[in-house]
PyMOL Python script that loads the backbone (N, CA, C, O; Angstrom):
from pymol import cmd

cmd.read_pdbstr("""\
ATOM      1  N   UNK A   1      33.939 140.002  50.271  1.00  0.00           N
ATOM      2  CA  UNK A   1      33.860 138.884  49.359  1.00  0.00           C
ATOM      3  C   UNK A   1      35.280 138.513  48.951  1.00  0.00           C
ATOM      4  O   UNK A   1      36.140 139.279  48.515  1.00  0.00           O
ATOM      5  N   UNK A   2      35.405 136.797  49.238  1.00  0.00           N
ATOM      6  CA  UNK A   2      36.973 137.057  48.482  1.00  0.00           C
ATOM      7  C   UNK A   2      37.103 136.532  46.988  1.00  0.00           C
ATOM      8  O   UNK A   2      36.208 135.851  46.487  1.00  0.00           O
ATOM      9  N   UNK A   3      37.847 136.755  46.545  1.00  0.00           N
ATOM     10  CA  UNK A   3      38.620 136.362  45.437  1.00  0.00           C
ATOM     11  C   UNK A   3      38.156 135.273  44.498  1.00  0.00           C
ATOM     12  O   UNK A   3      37.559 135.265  43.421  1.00  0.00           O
ATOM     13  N   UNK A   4      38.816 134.056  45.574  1.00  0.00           N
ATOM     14  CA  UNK A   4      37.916 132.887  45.236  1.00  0.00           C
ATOM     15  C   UNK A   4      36.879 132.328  45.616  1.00  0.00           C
ATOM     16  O   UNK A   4      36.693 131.114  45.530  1.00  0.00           O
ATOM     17  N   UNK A   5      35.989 133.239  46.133  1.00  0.00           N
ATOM     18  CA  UNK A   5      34.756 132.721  45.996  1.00  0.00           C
ATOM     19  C   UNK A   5      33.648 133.593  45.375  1.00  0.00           C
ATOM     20  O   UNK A   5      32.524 133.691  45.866  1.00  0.00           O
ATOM     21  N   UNK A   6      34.095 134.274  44.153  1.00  0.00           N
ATOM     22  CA  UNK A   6      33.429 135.674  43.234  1.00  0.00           C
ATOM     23  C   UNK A   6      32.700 134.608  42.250  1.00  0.00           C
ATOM     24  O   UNK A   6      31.522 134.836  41.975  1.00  0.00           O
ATOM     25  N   UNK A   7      33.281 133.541  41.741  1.00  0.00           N
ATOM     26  CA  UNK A   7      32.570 133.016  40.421  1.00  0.00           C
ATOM     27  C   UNK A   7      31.705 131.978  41.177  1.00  0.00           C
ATOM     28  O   UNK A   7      30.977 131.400  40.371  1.00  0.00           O
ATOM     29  N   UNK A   8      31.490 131.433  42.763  1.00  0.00           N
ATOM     30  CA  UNK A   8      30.447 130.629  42.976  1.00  0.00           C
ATOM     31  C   UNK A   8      29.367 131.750  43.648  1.00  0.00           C
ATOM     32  O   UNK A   8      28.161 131.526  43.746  1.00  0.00           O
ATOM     33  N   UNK A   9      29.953 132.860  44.042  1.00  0.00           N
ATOM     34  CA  UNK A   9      28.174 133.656  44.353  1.00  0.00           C
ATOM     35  C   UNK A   9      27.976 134.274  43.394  1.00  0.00           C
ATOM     36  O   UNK A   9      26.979 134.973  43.572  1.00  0.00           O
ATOM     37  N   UNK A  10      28.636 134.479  41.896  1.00  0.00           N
ATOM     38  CA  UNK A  10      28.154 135.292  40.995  1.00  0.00           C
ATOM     39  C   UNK A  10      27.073 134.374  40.250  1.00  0.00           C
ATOM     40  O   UNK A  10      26.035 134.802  39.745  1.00  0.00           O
ATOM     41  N   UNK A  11      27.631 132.598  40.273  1.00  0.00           N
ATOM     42  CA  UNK A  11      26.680 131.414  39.986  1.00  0.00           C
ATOM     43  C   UNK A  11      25.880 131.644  40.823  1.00  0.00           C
ATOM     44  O   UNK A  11      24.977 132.193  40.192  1.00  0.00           O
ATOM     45  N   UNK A  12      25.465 131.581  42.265  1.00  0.00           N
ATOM     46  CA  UNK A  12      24.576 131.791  43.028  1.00  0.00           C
ATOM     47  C   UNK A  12      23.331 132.926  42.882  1.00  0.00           C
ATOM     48  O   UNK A  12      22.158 132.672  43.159  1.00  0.00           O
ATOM     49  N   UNK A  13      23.815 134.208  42.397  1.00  0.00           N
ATOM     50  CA  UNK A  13      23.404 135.293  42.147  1.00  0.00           C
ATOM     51  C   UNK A  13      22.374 134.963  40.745  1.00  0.00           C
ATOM     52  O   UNK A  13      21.301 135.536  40.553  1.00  0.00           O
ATOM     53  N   UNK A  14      22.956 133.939  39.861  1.00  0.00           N
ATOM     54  CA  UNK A  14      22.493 133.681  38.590  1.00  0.00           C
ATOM     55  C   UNK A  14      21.051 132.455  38.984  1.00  0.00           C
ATOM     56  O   UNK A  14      19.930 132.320  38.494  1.00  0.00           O
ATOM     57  N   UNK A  15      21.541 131.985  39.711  1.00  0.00           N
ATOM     58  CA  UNK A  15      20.564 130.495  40.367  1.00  0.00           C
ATOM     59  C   UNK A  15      19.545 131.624  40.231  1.00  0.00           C
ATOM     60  O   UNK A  15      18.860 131.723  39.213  1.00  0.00           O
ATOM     61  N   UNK A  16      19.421 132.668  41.486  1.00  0.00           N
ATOM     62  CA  UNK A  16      18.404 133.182  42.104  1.00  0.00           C
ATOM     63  C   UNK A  16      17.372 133.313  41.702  1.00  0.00           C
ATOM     64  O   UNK A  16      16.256 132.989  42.109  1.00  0.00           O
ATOM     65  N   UNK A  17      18.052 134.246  40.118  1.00  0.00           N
ATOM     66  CA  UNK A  17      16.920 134.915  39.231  1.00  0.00           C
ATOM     67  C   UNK A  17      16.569 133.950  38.767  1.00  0.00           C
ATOM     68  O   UNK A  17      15.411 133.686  39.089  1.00  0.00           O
ATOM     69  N   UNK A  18      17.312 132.808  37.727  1.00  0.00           N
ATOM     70  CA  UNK A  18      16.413 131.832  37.449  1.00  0.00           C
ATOM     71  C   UNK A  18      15.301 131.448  38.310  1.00  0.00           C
ATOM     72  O   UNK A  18      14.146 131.715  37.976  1.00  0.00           O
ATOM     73  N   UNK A  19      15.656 130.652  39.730  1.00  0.00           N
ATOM     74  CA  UNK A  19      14.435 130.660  40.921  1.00  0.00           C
ATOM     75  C   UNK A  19      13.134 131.432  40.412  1.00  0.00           C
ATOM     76  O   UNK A  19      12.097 131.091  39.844  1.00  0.00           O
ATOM     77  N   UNK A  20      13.730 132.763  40.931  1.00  0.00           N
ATOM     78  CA  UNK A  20      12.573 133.530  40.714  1.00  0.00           C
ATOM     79  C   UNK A  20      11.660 133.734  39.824  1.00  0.00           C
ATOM     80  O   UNK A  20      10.454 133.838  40.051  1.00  0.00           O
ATOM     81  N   UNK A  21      12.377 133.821  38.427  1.00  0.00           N
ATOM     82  CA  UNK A  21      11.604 134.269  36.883  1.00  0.00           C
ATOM     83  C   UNK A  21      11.094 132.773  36.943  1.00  0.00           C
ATOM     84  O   UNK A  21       9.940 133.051  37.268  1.00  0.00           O
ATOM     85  N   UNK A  22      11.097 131.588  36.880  1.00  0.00           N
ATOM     86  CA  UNK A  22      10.740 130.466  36.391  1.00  0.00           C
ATOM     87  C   UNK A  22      10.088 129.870  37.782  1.00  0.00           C
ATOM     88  O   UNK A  22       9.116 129.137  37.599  1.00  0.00           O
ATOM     89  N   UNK A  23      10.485 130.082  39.127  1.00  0.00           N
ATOM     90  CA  UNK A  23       9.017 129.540  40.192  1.00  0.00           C
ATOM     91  C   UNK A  23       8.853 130.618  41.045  1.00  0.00           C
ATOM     92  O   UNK A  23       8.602 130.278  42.201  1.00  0.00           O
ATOM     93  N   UNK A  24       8.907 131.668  40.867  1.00  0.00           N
ATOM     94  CA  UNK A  24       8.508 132.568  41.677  1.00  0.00           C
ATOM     95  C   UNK A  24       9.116 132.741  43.099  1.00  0.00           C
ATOM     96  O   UNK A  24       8.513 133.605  43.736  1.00  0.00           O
ATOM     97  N   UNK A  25      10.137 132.162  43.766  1.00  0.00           N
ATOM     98  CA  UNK A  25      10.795 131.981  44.635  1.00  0.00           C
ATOM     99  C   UNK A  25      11.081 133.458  45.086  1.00  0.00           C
ATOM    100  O   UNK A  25      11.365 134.369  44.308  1.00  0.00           O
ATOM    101  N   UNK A  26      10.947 133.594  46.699  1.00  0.00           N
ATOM    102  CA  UNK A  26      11.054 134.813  47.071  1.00  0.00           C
ATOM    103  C   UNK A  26      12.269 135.242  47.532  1.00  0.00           C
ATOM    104  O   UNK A  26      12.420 134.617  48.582  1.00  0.00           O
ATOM    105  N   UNK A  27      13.152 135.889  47.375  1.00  0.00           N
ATOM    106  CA  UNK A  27      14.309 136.294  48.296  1.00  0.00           C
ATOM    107  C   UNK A  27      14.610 137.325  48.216  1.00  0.00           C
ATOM    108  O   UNK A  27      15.606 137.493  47.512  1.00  0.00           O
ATOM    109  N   UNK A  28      14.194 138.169  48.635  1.00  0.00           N
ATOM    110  CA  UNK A  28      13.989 139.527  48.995  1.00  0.00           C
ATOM    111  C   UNK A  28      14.861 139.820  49.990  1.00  0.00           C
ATOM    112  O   UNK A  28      16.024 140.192  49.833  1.00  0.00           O
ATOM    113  N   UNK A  29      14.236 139.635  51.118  1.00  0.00           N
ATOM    114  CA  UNK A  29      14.815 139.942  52.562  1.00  0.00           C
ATOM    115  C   UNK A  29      15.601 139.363  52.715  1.00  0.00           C
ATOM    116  O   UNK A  29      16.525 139.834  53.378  1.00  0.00           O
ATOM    117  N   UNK A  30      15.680 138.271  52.297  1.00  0.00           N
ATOM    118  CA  UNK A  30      17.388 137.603  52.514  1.00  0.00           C
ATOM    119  C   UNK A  30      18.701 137.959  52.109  1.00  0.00           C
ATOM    120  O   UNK A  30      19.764 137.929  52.728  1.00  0.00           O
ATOM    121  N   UNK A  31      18.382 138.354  50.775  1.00  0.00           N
ATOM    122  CA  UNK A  31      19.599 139.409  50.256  1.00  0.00           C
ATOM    123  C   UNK A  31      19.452 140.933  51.068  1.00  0.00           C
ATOM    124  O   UNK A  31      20.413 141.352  51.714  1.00  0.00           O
ATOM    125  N   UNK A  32      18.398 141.582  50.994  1.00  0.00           N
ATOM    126  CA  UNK A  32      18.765 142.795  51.963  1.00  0.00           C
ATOM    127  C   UNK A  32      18.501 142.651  52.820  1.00  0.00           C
ATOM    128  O   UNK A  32      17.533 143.254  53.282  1.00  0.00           O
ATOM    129  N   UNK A  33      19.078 141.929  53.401  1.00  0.00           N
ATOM    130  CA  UNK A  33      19.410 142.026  55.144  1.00  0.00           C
ATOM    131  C   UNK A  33      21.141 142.438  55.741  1.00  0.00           C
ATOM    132  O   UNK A  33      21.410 142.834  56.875  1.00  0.00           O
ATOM    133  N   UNK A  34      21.938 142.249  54.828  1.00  0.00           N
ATOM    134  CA  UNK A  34      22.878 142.581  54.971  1.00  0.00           C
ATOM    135  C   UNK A  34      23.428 143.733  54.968  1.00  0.00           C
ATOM    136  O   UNK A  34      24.564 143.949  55.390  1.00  0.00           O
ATOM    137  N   UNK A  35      22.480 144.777  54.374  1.00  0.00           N
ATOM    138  CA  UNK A  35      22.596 145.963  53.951  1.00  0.00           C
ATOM    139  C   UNK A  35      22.594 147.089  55.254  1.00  0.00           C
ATOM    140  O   UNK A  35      23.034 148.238  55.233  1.00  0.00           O
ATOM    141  N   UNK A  36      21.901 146.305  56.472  1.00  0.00           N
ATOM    142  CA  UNK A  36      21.799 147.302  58.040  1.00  0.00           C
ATOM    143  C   UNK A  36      23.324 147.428  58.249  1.00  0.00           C
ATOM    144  O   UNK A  36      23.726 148.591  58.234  1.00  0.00           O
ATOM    145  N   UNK A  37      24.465 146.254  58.483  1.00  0.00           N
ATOM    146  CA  UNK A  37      25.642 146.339  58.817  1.00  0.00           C
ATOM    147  C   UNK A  37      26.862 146.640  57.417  1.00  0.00           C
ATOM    148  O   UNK A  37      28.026 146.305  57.636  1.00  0.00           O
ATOM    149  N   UNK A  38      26.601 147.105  56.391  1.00  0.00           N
ATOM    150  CA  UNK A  38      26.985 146.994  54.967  1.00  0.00           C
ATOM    151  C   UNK A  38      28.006 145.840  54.443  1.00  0.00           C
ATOM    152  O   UNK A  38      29.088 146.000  53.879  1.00  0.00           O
ATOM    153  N   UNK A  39      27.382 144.695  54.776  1.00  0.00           N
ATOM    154  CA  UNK A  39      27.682 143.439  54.577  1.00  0.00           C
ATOM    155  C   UNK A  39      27.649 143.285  53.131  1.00  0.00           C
ATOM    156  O   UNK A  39      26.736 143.570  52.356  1.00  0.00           O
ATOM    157  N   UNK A  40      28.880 142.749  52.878  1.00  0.00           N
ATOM    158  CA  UNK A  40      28.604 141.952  50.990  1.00  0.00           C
ATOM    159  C   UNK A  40      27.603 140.680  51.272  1.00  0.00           C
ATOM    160  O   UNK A  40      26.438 140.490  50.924  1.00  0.00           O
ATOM    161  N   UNK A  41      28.356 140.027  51.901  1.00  0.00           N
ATOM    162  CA  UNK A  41      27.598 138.505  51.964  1.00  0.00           C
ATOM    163  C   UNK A  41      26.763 137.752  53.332  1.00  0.00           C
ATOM    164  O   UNK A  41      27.305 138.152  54.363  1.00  0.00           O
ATOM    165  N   UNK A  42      25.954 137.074  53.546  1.00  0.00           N
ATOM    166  CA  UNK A  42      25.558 137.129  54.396  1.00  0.00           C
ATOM    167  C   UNK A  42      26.485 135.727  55.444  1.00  0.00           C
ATOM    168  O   UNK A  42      27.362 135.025  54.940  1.00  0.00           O
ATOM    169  N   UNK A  43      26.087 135.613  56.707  1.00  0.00           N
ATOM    170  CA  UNK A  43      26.845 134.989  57.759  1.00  0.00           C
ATOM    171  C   UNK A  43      26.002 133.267  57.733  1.00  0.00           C
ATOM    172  O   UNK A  43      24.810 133.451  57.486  1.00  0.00           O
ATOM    173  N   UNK A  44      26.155 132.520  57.823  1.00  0.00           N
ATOM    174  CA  UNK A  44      25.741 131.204  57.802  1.00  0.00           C
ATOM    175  C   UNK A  44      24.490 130.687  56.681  1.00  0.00           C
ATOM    176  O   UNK A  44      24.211 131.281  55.639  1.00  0.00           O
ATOM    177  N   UNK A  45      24.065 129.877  57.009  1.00  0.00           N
ATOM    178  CA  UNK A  45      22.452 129.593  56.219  1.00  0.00           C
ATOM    179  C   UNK A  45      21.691 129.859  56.404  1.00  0.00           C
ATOM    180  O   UNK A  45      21.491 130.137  57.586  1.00  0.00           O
ATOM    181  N   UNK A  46      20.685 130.004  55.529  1.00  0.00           N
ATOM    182  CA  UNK A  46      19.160 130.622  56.271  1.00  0.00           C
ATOM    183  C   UNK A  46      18.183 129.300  56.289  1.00  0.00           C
ATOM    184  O   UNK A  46      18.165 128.386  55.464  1.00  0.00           O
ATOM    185  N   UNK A  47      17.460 129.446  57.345  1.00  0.00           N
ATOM    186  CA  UNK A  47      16.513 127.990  56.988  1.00  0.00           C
ATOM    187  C   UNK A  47      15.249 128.066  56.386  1.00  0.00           C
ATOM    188  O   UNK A  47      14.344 128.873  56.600  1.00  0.00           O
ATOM    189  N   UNK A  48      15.307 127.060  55.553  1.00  0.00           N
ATOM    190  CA  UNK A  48      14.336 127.321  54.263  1.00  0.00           C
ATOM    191  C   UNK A  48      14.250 125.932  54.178  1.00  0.00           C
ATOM    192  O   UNK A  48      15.152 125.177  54.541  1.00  0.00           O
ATOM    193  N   UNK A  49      12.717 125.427  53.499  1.00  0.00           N
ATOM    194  CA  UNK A  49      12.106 123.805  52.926  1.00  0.00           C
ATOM    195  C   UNK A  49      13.219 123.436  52.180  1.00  0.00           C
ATOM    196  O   UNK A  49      13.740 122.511  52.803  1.00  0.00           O
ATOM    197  N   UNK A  50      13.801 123.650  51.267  1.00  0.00           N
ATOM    198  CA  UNK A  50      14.556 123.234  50.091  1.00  0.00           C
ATOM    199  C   UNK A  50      16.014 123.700  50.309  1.00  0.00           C
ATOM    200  O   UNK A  50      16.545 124.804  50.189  1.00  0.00           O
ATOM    201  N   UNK A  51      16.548 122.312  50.720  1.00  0.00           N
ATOM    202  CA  UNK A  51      18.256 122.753  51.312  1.00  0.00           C
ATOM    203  C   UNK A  51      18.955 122.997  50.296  1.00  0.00           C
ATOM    204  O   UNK A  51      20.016 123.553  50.579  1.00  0.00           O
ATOM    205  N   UNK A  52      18.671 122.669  48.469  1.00  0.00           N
ATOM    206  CA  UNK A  52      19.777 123.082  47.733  1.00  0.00           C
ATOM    207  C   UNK A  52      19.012 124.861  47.640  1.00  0.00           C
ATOM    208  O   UNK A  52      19.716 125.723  47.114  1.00  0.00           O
ATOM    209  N   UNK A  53      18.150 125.108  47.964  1.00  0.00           N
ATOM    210  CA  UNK A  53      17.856 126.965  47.806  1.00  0.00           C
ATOM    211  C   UNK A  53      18.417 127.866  49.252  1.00  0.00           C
ATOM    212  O   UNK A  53      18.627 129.075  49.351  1.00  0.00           O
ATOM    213  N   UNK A  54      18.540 126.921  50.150  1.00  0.00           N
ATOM    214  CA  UNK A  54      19.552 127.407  51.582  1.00  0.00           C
ATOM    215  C   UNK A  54      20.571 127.696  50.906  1.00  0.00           C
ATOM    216  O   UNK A  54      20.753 128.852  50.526  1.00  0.00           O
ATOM    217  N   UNK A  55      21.679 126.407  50.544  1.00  0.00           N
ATOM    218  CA  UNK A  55      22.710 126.711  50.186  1.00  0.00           C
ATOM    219  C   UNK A  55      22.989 127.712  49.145  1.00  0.00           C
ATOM    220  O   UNK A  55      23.977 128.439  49.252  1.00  0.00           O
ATOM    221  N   UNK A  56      22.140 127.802  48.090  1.00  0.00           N
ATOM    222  CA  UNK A  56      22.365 128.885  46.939  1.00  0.00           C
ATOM    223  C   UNK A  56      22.049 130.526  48.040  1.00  0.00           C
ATOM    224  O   UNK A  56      22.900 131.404  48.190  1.00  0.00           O
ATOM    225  N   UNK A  57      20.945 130.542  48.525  1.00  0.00           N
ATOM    226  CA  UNK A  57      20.709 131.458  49.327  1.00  0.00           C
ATOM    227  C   UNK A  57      22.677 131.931  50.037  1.00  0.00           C
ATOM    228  O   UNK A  57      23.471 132.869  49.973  1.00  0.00           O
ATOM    229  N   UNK A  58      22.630 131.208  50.352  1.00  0.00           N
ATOM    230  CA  UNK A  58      24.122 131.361  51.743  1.00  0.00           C
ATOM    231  C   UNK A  58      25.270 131.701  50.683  1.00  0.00           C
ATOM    232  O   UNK A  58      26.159 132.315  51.271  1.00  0.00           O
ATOM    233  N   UNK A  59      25.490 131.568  49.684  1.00  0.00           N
ATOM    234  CA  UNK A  59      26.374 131.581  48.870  1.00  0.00           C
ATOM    235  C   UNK A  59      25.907 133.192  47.741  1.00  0.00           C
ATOM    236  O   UNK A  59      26.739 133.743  47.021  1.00  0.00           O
ATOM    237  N   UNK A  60      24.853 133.520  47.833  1.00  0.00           N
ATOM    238  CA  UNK A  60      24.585 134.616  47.142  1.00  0.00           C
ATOM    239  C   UNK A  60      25.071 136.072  47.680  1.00  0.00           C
ATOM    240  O   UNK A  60      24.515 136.392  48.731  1.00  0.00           O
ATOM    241  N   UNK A  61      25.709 136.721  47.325  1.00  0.00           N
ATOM    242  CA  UNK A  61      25.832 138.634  47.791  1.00  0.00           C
ATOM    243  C   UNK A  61      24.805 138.909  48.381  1.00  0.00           C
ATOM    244  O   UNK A  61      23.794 138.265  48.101  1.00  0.00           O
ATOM    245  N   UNK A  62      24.758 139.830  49.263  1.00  0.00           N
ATOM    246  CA  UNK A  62      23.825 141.015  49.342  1.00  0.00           C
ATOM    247  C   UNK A  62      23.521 142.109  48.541  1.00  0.00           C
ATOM    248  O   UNK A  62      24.383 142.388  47.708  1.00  0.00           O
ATOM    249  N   UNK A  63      22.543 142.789  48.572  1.00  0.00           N
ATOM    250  CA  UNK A  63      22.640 143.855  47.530  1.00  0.00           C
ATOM    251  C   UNK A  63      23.577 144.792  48.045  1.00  0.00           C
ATOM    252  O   UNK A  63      23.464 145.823  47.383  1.00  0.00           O
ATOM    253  N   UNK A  64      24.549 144.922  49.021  1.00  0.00           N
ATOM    254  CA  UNK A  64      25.558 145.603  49.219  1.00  0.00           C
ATOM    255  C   UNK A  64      26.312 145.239  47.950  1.00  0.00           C
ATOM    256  O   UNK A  64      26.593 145.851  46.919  1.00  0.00           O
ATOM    257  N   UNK A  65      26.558 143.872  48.464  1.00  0.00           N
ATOM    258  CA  UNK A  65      27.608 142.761  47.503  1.00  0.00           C
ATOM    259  C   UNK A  65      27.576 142.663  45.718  1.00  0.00           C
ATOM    260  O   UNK A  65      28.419 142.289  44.903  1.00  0.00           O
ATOM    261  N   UNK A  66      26.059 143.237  45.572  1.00  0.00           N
ATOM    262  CA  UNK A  66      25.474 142.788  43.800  1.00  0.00           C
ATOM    263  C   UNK A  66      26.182 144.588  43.596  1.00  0.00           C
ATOM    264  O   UNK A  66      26.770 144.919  42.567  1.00  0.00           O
ATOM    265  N   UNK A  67      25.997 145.390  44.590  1.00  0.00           N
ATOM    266  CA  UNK A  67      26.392 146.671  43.301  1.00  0.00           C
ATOM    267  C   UNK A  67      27.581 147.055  43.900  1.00  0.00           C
ATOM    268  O   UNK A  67      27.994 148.085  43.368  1.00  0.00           O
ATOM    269  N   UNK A  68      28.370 146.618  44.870  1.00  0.00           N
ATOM    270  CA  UNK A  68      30.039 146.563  44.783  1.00  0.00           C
ATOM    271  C   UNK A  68      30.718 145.711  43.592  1.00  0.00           C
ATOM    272  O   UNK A  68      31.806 146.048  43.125  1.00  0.00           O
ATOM    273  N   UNK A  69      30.121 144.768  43.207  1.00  0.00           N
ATOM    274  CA  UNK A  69      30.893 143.823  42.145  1.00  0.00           C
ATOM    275  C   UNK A  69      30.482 144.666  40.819  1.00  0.00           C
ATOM    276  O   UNK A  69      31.270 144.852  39.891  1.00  0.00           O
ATOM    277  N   UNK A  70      29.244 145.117  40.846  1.00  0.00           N
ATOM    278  CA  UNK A  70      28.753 145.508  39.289  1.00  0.00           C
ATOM    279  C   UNK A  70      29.472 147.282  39.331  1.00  0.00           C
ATOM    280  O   UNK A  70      29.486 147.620  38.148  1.00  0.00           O
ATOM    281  N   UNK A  71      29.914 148.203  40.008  1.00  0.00           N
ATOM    282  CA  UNK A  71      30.688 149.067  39.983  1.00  0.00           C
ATOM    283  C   UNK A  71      31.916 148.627  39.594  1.00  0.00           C
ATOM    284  O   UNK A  71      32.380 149.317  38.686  1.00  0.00           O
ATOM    285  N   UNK A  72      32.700 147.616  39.995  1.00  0.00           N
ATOM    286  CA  UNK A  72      34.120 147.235  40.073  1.00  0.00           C
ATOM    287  C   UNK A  72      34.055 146.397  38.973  1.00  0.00           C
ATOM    288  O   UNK A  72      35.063 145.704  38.833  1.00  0.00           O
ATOM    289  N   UNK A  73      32.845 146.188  37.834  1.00  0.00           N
ATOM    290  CA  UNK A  73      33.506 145.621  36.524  1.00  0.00           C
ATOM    291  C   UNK A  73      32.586 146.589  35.831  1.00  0.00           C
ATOM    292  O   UNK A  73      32.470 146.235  34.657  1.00  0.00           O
ATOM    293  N   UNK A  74      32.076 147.378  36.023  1.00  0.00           N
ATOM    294  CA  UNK A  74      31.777 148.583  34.980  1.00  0.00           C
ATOM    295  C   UNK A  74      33.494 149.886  35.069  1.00  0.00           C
ATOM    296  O   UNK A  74      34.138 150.428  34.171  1.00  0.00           O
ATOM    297  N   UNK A  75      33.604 149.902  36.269  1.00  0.00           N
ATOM    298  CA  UNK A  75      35.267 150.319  36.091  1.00  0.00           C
ATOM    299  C   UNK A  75      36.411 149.381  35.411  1.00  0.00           C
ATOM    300  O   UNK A  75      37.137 149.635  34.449  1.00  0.00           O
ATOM    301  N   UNK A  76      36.345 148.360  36.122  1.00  0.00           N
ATOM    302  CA  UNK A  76      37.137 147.594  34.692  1.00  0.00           C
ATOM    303  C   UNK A  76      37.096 147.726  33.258  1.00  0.00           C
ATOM    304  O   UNK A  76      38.017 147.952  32.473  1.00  0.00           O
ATOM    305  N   UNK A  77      35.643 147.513  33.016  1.00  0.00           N
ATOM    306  CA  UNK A  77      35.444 148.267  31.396  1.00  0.00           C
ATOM    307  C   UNK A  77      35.784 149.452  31.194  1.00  0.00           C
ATOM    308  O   UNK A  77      36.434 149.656  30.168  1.00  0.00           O
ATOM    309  N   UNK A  78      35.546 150.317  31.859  1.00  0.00           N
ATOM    310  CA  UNK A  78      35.679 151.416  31.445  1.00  0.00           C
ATOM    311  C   UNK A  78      36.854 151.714  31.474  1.00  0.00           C
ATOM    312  O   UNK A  78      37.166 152.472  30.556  1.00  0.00           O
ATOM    313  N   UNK A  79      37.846 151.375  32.303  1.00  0.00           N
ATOM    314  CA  UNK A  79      39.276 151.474  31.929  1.00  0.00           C
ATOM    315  C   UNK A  79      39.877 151.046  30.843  1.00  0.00           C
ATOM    316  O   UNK A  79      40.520 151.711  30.030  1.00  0.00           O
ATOM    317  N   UNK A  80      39.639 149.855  30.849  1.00  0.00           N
ATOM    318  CA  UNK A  80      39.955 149.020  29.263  1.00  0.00           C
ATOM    319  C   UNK A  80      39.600 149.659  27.916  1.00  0.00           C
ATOM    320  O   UNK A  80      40.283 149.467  26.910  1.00  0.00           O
ATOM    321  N   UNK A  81      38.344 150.540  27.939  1.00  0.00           N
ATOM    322  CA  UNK A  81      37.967 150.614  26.562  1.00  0.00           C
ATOM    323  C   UNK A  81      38.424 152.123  26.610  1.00  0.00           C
ATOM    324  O   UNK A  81      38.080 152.950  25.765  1.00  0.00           O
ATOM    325  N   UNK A  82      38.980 152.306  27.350  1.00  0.00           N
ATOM    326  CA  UNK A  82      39.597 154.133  27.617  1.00  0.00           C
ATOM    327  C   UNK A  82      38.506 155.136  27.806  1.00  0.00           C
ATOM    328  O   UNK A  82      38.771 156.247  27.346  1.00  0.00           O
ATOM    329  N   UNK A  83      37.683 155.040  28.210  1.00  0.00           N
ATOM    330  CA  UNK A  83      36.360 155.395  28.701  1.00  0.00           C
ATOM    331  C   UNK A  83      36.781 156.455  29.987  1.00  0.00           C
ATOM    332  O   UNK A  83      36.330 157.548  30.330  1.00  0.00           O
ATOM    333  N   UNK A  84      37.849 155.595  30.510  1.00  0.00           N
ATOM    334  CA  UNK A  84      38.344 156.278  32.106  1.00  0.00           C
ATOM    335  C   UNK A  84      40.130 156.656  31.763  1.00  0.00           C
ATOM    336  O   UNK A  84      41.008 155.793  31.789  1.00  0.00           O
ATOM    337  N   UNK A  85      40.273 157.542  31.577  1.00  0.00           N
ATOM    338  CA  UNK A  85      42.323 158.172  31.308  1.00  0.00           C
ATOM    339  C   UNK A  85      42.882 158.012  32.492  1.00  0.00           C
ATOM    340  O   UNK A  85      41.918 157.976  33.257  1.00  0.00           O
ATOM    341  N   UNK A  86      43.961 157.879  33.190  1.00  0.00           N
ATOM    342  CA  UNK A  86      44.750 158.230  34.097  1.00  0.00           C
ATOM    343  C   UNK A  86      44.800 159.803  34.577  1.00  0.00           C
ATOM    344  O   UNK A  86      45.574 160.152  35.468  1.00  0.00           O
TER     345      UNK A  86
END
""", "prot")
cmd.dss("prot")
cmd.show_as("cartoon", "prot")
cmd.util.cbc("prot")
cmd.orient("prot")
């Protein structure tokens, strides 16, 4: 995942659940699919009825990708609040 593109799949990541909790939208397998080759993110679009849920889809982590980012800002905190010493 790079750099600059952390705050549009972390938006993407946020779309999802909305999707889901409010129409039930499935994406399951689409996020873990990346997880056979330990992929953060996945490789092109997936095809789906609703091209703005492709694109959010294509732009979302994998669950490789959701608990590499959520380790690497629970260490951030925890450094910051001195939680973690040198």
């Amino acid at each position: 995942m790079q750099s600059r593109d952390f705050e549009k799949r972390n938006a993407a990541t946020q779309d999802l659940s909305r999707r889901f909790v409010h129409g039930g939208a499935s994406f399951r397998s689409r996020i873990a699919s990346g997880a056979k080759n330990n992929a953060e993110i996945r490789g092109g679009r997936p095809k789906v009825d609703d091209k703005k849920f492709g694109r959010v889809l294509a732009m979302a982590p994998t669950y490789v990708g959701l608990e590499r980012t959520i380790r690497y800002a629970l260490l951030r905190f925890a450094m910051g609040s001195d939680l973690i010493t040198e």
